[in-house]
C-alpha positions in Angstrom: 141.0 -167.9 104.2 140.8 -164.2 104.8 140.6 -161.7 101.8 143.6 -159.3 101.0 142.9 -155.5 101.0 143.4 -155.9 97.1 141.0 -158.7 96.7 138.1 -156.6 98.8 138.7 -153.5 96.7 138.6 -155.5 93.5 135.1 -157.6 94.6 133.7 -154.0 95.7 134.8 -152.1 92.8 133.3 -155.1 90.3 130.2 -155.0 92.5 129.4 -151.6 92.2 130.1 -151.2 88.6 127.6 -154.1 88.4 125.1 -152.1 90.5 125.4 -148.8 88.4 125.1 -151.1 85.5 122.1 -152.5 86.4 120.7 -149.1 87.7 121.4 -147.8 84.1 119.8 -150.1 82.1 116.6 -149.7 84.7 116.4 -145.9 83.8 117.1 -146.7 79.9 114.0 -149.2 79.3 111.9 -146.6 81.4 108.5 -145.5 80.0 110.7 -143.2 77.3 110.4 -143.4 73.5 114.3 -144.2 73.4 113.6 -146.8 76.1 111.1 -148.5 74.4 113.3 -148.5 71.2 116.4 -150.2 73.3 114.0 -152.7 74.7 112.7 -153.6 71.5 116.4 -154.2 69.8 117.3 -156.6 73.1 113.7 -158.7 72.8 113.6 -158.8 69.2 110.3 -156.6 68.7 109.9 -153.9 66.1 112.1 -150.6 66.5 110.5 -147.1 65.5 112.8 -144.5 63.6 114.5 -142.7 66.3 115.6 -139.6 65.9 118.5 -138.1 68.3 118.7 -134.6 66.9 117.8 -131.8 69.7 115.5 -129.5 67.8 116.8 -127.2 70.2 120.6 -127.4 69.6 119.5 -127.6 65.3 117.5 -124.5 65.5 120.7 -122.8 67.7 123.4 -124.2 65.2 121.6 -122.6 62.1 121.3 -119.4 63.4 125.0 -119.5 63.6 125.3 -120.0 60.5 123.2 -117.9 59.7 125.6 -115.2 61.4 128.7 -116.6 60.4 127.2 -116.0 56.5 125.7 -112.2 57.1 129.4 -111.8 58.9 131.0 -113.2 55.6 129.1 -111.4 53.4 129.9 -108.1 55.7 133.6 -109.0 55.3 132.9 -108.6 51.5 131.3 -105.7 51.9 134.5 -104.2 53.7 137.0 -105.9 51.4 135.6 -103.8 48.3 135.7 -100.4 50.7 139.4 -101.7 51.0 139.5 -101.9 47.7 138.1 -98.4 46.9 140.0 -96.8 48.7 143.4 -98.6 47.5 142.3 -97.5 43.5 141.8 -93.7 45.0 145.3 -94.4 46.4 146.7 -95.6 43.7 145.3 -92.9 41.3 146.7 -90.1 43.6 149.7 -91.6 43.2 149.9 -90.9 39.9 148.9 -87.3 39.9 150.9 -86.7 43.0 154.0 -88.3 39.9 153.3 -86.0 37.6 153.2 -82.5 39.4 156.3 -83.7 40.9 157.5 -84.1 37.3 156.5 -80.2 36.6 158.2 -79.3 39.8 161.0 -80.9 38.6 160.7 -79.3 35.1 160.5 -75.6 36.4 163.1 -76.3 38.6 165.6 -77.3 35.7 164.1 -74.4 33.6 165.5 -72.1 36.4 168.6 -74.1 36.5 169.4 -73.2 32.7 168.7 -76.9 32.1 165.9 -76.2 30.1 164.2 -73.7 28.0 160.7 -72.5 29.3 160.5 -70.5 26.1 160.5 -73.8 24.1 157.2 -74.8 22.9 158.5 -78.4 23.1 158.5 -77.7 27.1 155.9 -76.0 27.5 154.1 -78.9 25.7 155.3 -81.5 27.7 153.9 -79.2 31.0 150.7 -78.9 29.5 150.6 -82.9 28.9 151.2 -83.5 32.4 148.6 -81.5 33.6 146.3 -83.3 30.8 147.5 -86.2 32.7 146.3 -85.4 35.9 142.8 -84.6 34.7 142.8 -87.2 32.7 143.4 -89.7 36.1 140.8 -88.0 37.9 138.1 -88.9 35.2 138.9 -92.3 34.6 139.8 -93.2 38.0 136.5 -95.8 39.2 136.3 -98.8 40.9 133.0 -100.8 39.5 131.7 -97.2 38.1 132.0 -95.3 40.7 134.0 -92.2 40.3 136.4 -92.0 43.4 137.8 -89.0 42.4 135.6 -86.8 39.9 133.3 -85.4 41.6 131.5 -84.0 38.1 130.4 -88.1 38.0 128.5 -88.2 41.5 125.3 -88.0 42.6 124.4 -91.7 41.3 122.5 -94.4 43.3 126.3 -95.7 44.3 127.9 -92.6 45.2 126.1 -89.3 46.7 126.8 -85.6 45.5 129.1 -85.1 48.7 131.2 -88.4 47.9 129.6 -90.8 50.3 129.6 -94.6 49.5 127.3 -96.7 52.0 128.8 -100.0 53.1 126.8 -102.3 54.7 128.8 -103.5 57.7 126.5 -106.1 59.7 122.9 -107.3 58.9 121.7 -104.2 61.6 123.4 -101.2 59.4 126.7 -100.0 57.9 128.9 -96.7 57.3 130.3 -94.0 54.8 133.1 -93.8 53.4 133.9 -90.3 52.1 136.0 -89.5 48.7 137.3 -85.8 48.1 136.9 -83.9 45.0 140.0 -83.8 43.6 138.8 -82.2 40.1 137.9 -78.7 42.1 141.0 -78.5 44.6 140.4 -76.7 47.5 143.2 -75.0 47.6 141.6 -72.5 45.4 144.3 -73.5 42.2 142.2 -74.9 39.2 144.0 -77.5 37.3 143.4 -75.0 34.3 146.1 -72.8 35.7 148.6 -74.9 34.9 149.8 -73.3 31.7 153.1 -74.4 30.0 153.4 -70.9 27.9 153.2 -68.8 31.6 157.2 -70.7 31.9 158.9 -68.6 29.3 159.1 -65.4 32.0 160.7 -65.7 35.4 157.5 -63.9 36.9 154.9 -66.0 35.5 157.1 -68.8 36.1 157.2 -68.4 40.0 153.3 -68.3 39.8 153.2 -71.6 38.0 155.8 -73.2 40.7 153.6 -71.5 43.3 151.0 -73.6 42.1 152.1 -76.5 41.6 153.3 -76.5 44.9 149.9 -75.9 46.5 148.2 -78.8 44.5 151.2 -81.0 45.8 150.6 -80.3 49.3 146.7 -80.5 49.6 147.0 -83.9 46.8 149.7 -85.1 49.4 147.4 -84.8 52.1 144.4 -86.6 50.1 146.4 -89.6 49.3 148.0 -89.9 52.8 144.1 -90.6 54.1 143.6 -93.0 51.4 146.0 -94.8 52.2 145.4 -94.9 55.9 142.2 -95.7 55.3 142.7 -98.3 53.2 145.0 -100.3 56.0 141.9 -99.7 58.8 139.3 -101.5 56.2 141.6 -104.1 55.6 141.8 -104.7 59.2 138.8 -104.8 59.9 138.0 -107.1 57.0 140.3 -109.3 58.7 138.2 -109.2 62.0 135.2 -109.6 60.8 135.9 -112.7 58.6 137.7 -114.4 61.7 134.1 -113.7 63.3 132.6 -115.8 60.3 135.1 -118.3 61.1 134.3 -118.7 64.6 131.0 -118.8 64.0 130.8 -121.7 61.7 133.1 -123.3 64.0 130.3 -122.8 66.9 127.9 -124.1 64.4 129.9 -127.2 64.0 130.3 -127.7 67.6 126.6 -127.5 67.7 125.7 -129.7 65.1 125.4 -133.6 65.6 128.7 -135.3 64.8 126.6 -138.8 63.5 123.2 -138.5 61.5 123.2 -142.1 61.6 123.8 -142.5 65.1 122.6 -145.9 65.8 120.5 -147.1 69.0 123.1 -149.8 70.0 125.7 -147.4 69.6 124.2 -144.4 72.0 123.3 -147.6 74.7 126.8 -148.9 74.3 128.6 -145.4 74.8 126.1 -144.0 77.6 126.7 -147.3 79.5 130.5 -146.7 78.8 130.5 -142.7 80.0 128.6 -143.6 82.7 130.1 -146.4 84.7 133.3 -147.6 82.4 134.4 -150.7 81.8 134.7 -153.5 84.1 137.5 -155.3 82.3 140.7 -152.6 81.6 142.4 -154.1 78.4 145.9 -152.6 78.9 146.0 -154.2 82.2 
């Protein structure tokens, strides 16, 4: 009886599975250390500890990690610039408050609101210029002065307000601070002076100076700020590098340290030539 087309292609298809089968198992109990392992498991000799790690792929997967952790640790590094920077913020903040407060206080002097002749006023300008100084002084993050520069000049900080962050294992960058205890401006916080607000002359002077210390503080806490956002970003960036990286590392690493003999001869026989019985047929 003659064979169906179905029958032929099922007999050839079993044949040749058989042939790659058999060609497999040649080349597996070659002359090879692994070979010699796989022929000793089917014939019952002794086995040698086999190793299947790649010293190659281990040396590559912990110099990722090795990245990934000087990325991390960069990431830190960032994240307390960030950090700087968002205390200088913050701190300007509160002197840019208070000369808004002695704006606000002149103003309602010239609006008969107030008295500037009142020592009681005049006290309470003088106490919010004390205020600003004293938020320049105490205003640190870790001991650093961020905004006295009277306080730099230290391993951490330079004379010219410099910090050094260290940005990748190869180097790093500054980030700058102003000196916002000597305005540029050329107005000293010492010219502040609650008893110059009795007299409508002297009074002008003092609102004239207030509002140059509000425009160049203004300006000094608007690049904090912006600065603060771009080191947070890039803290961000670099710490989905470290991610990455250790997910690299991973893909790199062997899934199965104890990866046995009959398991890699049983899945390289499956990858290779696949079953010859499908069990969802």
């Amino acid at each position: 009886m003659a064979l169906t087309d179905i029958e032929k292609s099922f007999i050839y298809d079993y044949s040749l599975q058989l042939l790659q089968q058999d060609m497999l198992t040649n080349q597996l109990f070659g002359a090879s250390g692994v070979g010699q392992n796989l022929r000793s498991l089917v014939l019952g000799g002794p086995v040698r500890a086999a190793t299947f790690t790649n010293p190659f792929e281990e040396a590559i997967s912990g110099q990722l990690r090795g990245d990934a952790s000087a990325v991390r640790q960069a990431s830190r590094n960032v994240g307390e610039a960030a950090s700087m920077m968002g205390v200088a913020r913050t701190e300007m903040a509160t002197v840019m408050d208070a000369l808004n407060d002695m704006e606000d206080m002149i103003d309602q002097i010239n609006s008969g609101e107030l008295d500037g002749t009142s020592s009681v006023v005049q006290s309470d300008f003088d106490a919010l210029r004390d205020k600003i100084t004293g938020t320049i002084s105490a205003a640190d993050f870790n001991g650093i002065a961020v905004l006295d520069s009277s306080q730099w000049g230290t391993d951490q900080i330079d004379a010219n307000g410099n910090v050094y962050i260290q940005s990748s294992k190869d180097g790093g960058f500054n980030i700058t601070f102003h000196s916002v205890d000597t305005p540029s401006s050329g107005v000293a916080w010492s010219d502040l002076d609650g008893t110059d607000l009795g007299a409508a002359g002297t009074r002008a002077t003092q609102l004239g100076y207030v509002q140059s210390l509000q425009s160049e503080m203004s300006a000094i806490q608007d690049v904090y700020e912006g600065k603060e956002d771009s080191l947070q970003s890039q803290q961000l960036n670099l710490e989905s590098q470290a991610q990455l990286l250790d997910q690299a590392a991973q893909l790199r690493k062997p899934s199965d340290p104890d990866y046995s003999l009959e398991q890699l001869l049983a899945d390289l026989v499956a990858r290779t030539t696949g079953t010859i019985f499908d069990g969802n047929g």
